[in-house]
C-alpha beads as a LAMMPS data file, in Angstrom:
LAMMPS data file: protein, C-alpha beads

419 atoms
418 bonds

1 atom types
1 bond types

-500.0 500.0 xlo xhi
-500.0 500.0 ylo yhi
-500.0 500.0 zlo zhi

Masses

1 110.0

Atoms # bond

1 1 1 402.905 158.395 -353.585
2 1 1 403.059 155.309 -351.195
3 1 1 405.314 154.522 -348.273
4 1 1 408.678 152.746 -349.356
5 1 1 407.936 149.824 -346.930
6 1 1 405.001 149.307 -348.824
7 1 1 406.091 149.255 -351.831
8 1 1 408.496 147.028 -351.616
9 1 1 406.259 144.592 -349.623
10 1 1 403.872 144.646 -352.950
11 1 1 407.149 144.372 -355.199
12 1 1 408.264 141.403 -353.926
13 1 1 404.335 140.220 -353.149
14 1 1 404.413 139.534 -356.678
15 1 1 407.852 138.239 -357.397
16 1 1 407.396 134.310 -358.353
17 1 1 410.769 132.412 -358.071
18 1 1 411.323 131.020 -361.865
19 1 1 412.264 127.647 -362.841
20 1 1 414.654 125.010 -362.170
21 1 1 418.460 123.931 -364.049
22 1 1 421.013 121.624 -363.335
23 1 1 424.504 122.889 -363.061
24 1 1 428.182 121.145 -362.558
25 1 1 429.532 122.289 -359.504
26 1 1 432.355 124.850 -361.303
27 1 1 429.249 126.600 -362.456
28 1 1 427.349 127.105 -359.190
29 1 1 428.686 129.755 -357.323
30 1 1 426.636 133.097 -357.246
31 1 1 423.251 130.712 -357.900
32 1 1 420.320 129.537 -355.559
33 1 1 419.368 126.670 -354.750
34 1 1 416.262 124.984 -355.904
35 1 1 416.007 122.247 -353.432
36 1 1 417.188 120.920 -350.368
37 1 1 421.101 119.283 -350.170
38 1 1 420.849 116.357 -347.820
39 1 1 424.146 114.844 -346.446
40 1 1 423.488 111.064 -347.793
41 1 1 426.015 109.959 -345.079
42 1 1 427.962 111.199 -342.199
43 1 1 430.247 113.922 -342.327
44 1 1 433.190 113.419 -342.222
45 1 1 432.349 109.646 -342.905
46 1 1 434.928 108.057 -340.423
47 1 1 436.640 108.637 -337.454
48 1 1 440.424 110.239 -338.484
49 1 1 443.135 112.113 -336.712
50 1 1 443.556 115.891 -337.330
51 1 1 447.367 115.702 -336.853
52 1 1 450.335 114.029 -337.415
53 1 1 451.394 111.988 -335.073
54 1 1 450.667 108.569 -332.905
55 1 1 446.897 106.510 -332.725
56 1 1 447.589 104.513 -329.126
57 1 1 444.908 103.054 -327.013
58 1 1 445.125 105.492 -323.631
59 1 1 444.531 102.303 -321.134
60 1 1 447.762 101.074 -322.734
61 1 1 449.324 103.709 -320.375
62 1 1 449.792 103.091 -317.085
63 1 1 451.435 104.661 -314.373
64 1 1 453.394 108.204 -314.201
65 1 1 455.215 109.563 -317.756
66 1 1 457.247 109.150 -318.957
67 1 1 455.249 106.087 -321.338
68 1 1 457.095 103.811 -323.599
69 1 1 455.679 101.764 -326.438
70 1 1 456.654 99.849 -329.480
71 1 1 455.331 101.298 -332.633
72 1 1 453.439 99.118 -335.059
73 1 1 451.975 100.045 -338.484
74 1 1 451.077 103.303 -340.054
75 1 1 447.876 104.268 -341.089
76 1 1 447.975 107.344 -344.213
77 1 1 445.192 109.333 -345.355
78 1 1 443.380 106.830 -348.154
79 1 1 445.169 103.908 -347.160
80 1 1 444.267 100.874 -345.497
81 1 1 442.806 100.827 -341.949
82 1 1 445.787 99.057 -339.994
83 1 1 444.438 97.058 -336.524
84 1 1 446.675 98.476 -333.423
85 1 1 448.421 96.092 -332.053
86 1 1 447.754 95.196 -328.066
87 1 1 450.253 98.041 -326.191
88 1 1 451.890 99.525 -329.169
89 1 1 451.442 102.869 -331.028
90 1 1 450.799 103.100 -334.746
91 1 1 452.185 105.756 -336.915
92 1 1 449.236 108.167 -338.433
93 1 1 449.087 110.745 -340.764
94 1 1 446.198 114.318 -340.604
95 1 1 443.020 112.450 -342.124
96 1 1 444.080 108.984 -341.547
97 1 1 441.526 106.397 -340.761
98 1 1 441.731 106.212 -336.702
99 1 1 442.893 102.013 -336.347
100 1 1 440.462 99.947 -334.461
101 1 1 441.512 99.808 -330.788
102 1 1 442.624 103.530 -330.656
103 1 1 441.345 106.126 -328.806
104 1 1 444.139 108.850 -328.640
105 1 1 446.145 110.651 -331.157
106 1 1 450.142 111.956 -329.770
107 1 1 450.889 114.634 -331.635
108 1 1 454.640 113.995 -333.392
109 1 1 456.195 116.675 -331.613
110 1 1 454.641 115.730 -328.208
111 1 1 457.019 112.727 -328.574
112 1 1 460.713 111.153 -329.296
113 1 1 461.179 108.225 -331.231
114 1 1 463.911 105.920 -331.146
115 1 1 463.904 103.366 -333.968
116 1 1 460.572 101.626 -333.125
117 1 1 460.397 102.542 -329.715
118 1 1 458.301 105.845 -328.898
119 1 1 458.435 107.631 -325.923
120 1 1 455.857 110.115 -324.561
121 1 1 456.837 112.935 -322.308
122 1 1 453.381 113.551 -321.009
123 1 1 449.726 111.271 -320.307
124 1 1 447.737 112.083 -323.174
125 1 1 443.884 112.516 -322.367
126 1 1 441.573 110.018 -323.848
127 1 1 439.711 111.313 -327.339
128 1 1 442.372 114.293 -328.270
129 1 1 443.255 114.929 -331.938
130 1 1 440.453 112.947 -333.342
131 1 1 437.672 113.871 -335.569
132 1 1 434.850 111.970 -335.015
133 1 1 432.542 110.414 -337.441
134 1 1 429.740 113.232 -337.847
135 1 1 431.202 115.750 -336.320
136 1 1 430.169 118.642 -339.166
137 1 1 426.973 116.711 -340.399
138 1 1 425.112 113.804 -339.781
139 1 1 423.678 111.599 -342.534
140 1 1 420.036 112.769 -343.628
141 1 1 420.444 116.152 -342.571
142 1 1 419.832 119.106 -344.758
143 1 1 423.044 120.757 -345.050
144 1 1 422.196 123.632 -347.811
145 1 1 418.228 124.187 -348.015
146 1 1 416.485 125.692 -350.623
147 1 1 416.623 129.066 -351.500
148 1 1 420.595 129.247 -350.230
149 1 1 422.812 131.461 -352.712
150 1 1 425.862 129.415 -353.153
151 1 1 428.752 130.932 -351.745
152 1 1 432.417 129.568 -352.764
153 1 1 431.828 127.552 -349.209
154 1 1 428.919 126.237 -349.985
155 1 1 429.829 124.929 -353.253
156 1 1 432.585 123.308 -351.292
157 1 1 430.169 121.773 -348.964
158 1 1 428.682 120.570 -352.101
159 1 1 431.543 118.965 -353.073
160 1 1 432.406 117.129 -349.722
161 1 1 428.872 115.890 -350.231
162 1 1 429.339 113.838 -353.344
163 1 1 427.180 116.008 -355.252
164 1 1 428.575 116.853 -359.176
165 1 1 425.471 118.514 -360.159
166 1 1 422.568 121.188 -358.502
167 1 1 419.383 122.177 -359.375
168 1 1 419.690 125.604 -358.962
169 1 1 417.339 128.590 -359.899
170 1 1 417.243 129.554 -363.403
171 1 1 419.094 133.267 -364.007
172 1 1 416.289 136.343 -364.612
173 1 1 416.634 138.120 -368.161
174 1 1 416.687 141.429 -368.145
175 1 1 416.254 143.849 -370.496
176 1 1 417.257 146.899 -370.038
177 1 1 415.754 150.327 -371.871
178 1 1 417.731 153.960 -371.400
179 1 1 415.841 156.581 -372.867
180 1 1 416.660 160.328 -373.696
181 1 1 417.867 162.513 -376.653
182 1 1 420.738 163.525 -375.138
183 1 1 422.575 160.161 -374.468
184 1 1 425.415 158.718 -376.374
185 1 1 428.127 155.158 -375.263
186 1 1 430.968 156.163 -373.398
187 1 1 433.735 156.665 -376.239
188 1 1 431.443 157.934 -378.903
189 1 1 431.666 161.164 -380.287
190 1 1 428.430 163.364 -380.605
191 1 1 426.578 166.451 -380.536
192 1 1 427.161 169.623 -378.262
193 1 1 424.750 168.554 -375.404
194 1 1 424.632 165.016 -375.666
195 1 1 426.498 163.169 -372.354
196 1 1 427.856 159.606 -372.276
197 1 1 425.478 157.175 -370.862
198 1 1 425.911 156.001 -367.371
199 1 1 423.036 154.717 -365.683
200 1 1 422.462 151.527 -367.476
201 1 1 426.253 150.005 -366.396
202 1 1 425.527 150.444 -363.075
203 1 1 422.089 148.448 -363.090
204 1 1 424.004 145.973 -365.661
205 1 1 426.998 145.363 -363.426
206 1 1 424.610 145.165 -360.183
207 1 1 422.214 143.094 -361.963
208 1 1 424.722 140.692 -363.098
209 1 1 425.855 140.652 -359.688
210 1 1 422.794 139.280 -358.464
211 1 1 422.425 136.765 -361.070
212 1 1 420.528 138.054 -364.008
213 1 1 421.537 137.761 -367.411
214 1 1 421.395 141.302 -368.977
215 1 1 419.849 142.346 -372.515
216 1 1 420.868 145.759 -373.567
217 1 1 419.026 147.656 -375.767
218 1 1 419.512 150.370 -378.077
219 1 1 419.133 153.469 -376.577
220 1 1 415.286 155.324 -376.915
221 1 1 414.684 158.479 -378.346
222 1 1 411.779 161.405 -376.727
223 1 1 409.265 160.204 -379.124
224 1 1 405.878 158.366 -377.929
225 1 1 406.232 155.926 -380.857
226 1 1 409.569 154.864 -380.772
227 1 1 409.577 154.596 -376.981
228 1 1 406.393 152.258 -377.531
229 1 1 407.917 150.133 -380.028
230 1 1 411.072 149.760 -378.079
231 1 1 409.266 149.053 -374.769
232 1 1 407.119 145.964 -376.746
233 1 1 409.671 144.619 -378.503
234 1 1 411.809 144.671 -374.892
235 1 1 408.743 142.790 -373.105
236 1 1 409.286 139.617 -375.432
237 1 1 411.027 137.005 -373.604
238 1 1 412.311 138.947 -370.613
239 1 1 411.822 138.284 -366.651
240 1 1 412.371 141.920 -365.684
241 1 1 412.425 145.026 -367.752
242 1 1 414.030 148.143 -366.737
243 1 1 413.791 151.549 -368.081
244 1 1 415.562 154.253 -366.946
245 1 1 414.309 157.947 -367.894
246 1 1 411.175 159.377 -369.018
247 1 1 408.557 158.273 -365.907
248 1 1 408.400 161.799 -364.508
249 1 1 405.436 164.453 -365.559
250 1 1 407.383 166.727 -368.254
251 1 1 406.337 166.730 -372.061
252 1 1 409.601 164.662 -372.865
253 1 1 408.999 161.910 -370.737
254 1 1 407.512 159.571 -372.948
255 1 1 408.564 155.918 -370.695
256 1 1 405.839 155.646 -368.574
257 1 1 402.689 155.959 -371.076
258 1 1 405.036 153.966 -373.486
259 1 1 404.702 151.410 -371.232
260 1 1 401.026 151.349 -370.561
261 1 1 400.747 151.900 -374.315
262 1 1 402.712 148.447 -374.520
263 1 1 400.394 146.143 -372.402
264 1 1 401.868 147.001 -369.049
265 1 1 399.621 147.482 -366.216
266 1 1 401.410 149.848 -363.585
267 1 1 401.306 148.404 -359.839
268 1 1 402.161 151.852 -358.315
269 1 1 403.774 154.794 -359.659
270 1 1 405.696 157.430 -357.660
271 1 1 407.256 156.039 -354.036
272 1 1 407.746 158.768 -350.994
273 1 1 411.500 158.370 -351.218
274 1 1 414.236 160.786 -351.406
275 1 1 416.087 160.451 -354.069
276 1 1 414.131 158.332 -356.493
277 1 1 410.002 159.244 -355.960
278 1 1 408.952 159.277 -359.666
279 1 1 409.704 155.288 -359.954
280 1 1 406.607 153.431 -361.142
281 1 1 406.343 149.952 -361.051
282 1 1 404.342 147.422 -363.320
283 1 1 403.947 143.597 -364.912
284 1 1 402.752 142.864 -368.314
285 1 1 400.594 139.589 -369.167
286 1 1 402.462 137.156 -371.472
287 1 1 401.011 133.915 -373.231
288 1 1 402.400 131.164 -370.237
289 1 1 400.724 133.326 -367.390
290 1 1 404.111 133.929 -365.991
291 1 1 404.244 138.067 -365.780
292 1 1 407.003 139.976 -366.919
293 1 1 407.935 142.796 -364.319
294 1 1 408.670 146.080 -365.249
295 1 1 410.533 149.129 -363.324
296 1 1 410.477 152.575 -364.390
297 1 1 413.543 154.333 -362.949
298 1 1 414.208 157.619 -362.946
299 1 1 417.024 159.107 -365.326
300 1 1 418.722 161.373 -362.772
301 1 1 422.118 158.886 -361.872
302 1 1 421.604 158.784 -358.148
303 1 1 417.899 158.340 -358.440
304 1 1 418.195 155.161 -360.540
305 1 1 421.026 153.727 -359.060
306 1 1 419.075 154.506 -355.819
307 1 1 415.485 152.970 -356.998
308 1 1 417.179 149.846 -358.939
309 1 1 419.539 149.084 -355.007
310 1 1 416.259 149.437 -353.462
311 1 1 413.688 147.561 -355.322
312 1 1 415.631 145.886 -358.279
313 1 1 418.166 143.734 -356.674
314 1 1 415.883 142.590 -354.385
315 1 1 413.343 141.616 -357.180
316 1 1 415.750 139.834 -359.285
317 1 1 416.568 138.013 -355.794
318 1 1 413.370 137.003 -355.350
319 1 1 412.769 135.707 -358.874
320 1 1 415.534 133.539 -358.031
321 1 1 413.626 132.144 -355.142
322 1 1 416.277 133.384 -352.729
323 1 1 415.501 133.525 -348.984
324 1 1 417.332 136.267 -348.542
325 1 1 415.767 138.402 -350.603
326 1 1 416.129 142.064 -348.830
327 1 1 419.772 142.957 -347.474
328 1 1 420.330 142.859 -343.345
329 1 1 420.220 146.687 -341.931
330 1 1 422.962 147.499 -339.420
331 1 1 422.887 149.814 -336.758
332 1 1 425.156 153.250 -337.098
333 1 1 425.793 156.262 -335.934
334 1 1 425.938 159.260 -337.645
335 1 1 428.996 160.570 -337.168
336 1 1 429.461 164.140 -339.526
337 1 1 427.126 165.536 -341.461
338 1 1 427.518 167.732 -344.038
339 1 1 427.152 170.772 -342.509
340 1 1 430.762 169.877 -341.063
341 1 1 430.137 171.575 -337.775
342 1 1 430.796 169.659 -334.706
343 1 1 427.214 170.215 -333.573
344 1 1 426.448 169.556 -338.014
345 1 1 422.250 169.184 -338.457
346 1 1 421.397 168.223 -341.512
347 1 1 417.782 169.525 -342.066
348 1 1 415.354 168.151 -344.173
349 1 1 411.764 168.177 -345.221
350 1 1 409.559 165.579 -343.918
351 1 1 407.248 163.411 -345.599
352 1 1 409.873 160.864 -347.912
353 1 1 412.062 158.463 -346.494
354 1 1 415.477 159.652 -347.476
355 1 1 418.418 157.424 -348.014
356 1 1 421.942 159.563 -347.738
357 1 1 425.083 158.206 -349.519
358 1 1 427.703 157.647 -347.269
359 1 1 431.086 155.841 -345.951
360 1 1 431.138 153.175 -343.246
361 1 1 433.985 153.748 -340.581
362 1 1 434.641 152.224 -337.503
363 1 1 434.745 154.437 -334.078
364 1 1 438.515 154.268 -333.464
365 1 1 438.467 156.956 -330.455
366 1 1 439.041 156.256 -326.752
367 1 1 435.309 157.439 -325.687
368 1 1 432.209 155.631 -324.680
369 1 1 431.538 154.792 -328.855
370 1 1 434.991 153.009 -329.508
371 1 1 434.825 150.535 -331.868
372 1 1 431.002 151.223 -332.902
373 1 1 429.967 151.427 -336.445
374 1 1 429.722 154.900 -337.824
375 1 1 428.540 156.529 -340.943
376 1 1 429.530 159.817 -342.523
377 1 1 427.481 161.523 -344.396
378 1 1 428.741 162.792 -348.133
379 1 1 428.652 166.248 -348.870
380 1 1 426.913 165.842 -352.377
381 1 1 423.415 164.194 -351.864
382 1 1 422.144 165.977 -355.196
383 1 1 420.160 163.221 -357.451
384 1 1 421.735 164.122 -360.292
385 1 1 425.377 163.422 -358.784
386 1 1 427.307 160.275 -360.683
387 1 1 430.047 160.369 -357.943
388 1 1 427.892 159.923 -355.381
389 1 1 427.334 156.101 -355.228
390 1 1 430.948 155.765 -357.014
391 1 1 432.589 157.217 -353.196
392 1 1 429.237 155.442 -351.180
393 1 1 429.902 151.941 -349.415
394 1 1 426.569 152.393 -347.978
395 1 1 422.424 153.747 -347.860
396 1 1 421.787 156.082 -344.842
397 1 1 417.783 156.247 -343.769
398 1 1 416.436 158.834 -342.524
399 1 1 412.470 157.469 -342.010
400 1 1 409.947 159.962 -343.460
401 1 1 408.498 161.756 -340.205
402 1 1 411.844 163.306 -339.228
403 1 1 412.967 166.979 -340.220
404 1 1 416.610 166.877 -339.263
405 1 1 420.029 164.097 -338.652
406 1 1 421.966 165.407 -335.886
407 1 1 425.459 164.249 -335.411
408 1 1 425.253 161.254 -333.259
409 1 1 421.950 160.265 -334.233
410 1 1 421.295 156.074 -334.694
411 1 1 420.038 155.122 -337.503
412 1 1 419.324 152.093 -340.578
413 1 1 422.148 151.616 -342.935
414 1 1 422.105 148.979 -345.907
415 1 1 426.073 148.120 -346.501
416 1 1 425.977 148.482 -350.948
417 1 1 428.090 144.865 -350.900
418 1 1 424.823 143.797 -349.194
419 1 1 422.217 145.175 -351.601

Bonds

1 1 1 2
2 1 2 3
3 1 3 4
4 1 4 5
5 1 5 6
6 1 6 7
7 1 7 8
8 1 8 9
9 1 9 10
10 1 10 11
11 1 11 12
12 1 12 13
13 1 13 14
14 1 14 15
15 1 15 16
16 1 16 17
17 1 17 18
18 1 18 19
19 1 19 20
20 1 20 21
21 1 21 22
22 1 22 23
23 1 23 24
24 1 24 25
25 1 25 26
26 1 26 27
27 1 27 28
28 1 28 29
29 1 29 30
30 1 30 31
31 1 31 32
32 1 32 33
33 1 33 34
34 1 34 35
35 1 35 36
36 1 36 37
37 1 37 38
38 1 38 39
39 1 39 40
40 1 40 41
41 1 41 42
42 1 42 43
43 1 43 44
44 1 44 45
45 1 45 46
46 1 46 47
47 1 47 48
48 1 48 49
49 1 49 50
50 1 50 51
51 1 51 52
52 1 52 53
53 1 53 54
54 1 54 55
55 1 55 56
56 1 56 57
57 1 57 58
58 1 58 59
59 1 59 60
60 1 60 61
61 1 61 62
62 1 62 63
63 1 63 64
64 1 64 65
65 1 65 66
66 1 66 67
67 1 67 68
68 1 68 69
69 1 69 70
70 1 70 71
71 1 71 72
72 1 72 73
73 1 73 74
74 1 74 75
75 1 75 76
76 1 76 77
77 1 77 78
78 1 78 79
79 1 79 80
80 1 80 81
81 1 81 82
82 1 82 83
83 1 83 84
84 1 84 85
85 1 85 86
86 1 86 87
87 1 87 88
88 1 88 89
89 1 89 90
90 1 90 91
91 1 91 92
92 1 92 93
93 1 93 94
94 1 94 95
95 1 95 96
96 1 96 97
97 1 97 98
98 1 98 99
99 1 99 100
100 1 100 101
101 1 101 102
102 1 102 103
103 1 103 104
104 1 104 105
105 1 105 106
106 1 106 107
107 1 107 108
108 1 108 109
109 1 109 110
110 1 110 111
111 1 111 112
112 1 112 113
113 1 113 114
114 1 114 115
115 1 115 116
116 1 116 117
117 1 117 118
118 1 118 119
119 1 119 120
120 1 120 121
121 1 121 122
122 1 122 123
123 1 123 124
124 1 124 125
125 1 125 126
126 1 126 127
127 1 127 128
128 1 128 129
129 1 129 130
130 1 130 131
131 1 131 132
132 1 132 133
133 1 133 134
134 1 134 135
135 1 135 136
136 1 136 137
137 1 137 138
138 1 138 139
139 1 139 140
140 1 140 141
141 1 141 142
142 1 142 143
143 1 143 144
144 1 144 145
145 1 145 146
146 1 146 147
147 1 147 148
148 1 148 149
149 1 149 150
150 1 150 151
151 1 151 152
152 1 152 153
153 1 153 154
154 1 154 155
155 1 155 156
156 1 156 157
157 1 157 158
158 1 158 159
159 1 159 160
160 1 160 161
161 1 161 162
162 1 162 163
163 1 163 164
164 1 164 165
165 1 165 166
166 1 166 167
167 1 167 168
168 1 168 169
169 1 169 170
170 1 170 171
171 1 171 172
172 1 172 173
173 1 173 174
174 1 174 175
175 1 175 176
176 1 176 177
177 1 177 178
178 1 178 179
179 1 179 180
180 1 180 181
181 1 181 182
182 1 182 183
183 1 183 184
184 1 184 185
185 1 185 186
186 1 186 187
187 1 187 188
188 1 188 189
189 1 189 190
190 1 190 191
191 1 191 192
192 1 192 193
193 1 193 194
194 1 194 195
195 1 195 196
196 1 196 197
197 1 197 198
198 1 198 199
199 1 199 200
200 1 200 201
201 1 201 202
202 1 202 203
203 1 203 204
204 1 204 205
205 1 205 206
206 1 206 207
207 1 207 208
208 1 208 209
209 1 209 210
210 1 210 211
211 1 211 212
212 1 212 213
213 1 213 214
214 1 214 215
215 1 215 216
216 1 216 217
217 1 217 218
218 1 218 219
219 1 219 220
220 1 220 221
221 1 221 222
222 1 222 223
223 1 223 224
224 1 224 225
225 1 225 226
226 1 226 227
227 1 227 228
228 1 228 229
229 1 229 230
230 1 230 231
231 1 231 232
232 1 232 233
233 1 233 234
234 1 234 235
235 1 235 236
236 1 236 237
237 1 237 238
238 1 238 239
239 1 239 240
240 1 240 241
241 1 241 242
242 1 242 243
243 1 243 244
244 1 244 245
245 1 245 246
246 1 246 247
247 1 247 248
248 1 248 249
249 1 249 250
250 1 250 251
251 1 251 252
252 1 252 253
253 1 253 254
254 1 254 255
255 1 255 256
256 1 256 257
257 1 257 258
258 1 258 259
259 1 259 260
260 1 260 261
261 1 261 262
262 1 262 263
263 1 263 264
264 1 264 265
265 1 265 266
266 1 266 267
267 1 267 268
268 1 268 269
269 1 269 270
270 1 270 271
271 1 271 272
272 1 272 273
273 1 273 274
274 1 274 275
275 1 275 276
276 1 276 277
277 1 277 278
278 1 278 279
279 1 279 280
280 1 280 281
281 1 281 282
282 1 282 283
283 1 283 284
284 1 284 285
285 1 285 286
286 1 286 287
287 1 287 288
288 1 288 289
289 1 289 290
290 1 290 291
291 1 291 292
292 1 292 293
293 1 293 294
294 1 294 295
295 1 295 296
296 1 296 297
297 1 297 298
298 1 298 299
299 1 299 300
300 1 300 301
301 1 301 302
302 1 302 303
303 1 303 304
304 1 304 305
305 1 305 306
306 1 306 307
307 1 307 308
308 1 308 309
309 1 309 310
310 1 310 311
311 1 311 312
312 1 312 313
313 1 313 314
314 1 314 315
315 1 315 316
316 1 316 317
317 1 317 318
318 1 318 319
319 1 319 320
320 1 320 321
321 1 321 322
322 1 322 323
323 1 323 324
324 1 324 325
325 1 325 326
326 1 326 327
327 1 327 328
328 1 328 329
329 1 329 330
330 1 330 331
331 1 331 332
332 1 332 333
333 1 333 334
334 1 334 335
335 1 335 336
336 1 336 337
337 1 337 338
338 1 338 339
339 1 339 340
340 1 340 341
341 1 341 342
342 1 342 343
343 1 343 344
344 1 344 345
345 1 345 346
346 1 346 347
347 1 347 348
348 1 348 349
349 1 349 350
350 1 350 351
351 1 351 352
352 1 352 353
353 1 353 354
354 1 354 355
355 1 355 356
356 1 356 357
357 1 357 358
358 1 358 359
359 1 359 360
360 1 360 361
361 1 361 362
362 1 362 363
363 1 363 364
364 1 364 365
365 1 365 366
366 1 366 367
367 1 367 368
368 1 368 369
369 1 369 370
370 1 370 371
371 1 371 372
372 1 372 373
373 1 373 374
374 1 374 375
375 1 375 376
376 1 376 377
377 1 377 378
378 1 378 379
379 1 379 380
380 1 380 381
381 1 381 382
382 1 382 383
383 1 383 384
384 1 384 385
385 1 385 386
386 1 386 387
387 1 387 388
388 1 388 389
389 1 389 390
390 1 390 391
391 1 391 392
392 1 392 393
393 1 393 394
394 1 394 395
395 1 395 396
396 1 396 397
397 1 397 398
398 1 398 399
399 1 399 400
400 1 400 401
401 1 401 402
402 1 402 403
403 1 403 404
404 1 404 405
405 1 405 406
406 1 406 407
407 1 407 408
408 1 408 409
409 1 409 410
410 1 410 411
411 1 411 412
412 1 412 413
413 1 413 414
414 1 414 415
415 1 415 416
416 1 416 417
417 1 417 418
418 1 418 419
């Protein structure tokens, strides 16, 4: 076994982000970028009012309020840029074109108008209401950079750039392999024994989430030669393959020499982590030079929904060339454990860094932890539990050395919207 932080430091050692496409704009969201966004001119381009209201020049007004002046001209959001006249105010609309000679904007209901005559109750300072020329972004500077995953605001951003098109990371394909006698689609009918496969629509809806385009296989049977077939034929054309069952040590788990039997050299097999330690990890050599990566998960539900949150997402990230390839790790306290006693200890066996399934909460008491971020343990931590990561908003760990959580104790947690 090796150290999870080691392993995934070699995972993602040997991640290469993969090429380049253009994309419209309606299809960007979700992607990364493949180069820099530079703002080709100032943002926003021209100096405008952020309200309705009044452009006036300020040393127009003299004395104490209340001010009189005649009003002159309007200026509309993409209209023409009206002149102000010498000592008069000029109607403006939010994202007008300031006129030249004005310095203020007067709110409309700062003011009373009579006819063409307006009258302000108060001295307005010099500069309010007005968004100045640059004021988000000045021209030439990089705005999105490389490696940025394109967020509805950031396509936005795009937009008020002038930019129809991005060049954008191209999406991973993955294929995906579930292996075992005993599975059968959700739906399907079959033999006393058999269960309805669950495993691979997790990694396939997570996967998706983080950009990959997902090939499904047919499911593989316990047999060496099928399982080696299946694991060739799923090497050709893919970015990532994933298997899940069959990489442990019993007589029916046939994935893992399947996979050396199929031109895949294995990395590292077997991580100290709890749940999840028989994953092995791999690439295979294809014609270009460009590897194709291969994790082995383990078949037990949390274990590979575990092992793919851990090391999968983050690979299929950094295929994509994103710069935020790991997910940030937020400070929480245990709060319950599933002993359920007030003074709970939860005791464990050191040696494997153990990640607990469990709910975020916030600290809503009147003590000295009000309003910190807590974390409550689930009662069923079993690797074979499917409910587990369906109740779970979040990964718990526990680092290898220690032998017990205490209520109370501060620890990493990885939010599962963040993985």
């Amino acid at each position: 076994m090796i150290p999870f932080e080691q392993a995934l430091t070699q995972l993602l050692a040997s991640a290469r982000p993969l090429g380049a496409e253009r994309v419209s704009l309606d299809d960007a969201a979700g992607r990364v970028l493949a180069e820099d966004i530079v703002a080709p001119d100032a943002l926003p381009p021209f100096d405008h009012s952020s309200m309705d209201g009044y452009a006036l020049a300020s040393a127009d007004l003299t004395g104490p309020p209340p001010h009189s002046l005649p009003v002159r001209g309007e200026s509309a959001a993409g209209g023409p840029l009206p002149s102000l006249d010498p000592g008069a105010a000029c109607r403006i609309f939010t994202g007008a074109r300031l006129p030249d000679g004005a310095d203020t904007i007067v709110p409309q209901e700062d003011t009373e108008r009579a006819g063409d005559t307006l009258t302000l109750r108060d001295t307005p300072k010099p500069g309010t209401w007005i968004r100045r020329r640059g004021a988000d972004l000045d021209a030439g500077t990089v705005a999105l950079s490389r490696g940025t995953r394109l967020t509805p605001g950031k396509v936005a951003l795009a937009a008020a750039l002038d930019r129809p098109q991005l060049l954008v990371a191209r999406r991973p394909l993955l294929t995906l392999l579930c292996s075992g006698d005993e599975l059968r689609s959700p739906g399907i009918p079959g033999p006393k024994g058999s269960i309805p496969e669950s495993n691979g629509y997790f990694v396939a809806a997570a996967a998706r989430a983080a950009g990959a385009i997902v090939r499904i296989a047919p499911f593989v049977p316990d047999d060496a030669a099928a399982a080696i077939a299946a694991a060739a034929e799923a090497l050709r054309g893919a970015d990532l393959v994933v298997t899940i069952g069959g990489v442990s040590v019993g007589d029916r788990d046939v994935m893992r020499p399947a996979l050396e039997a199929a031109g895949v050299t294995l990395d590292f097999w077997r991580v100290a982590i709890k749940p999840g330690k028989p994953l092995c990890v791999g690439r295979a050599a294809t014609p270009s030079g460009a590897p194709v990566h291969v994790l082995g998960l383990p078949g037990n539900p949390a274990s590979a929904a575990l092992t793919f949150t851990l090391f999968g997402l983050p690979l299929l990230r950094a295929l994509q060339g994103d710069a935020a390839a790991l997910p940030p790790r937020l400070s929480v306290r245990v709060a319950g454990t599933p002993t359920g006693t007030p003074a709970g200890v939860l005791r464990r066996q050191p040696g494997r860094a153990e990640f607990l399934r469990a709910r975020l909460d916030v600290d809503t008491s009147d003590g000295s932890h009000a309003g910190e971020l807590v974390a409550r343990i689930l009662p069923n931590q079993a690797s074979g539990a499917v409910t587990s990561f369906a109740e779970a908003d979040a990964l718990v760990l526990v680092p290898a050395e220690h032998d017990r959580v205490d209520d109370g104790a501060r620890l990493w947690a990885i939010r599962l919207t963040d993985a």
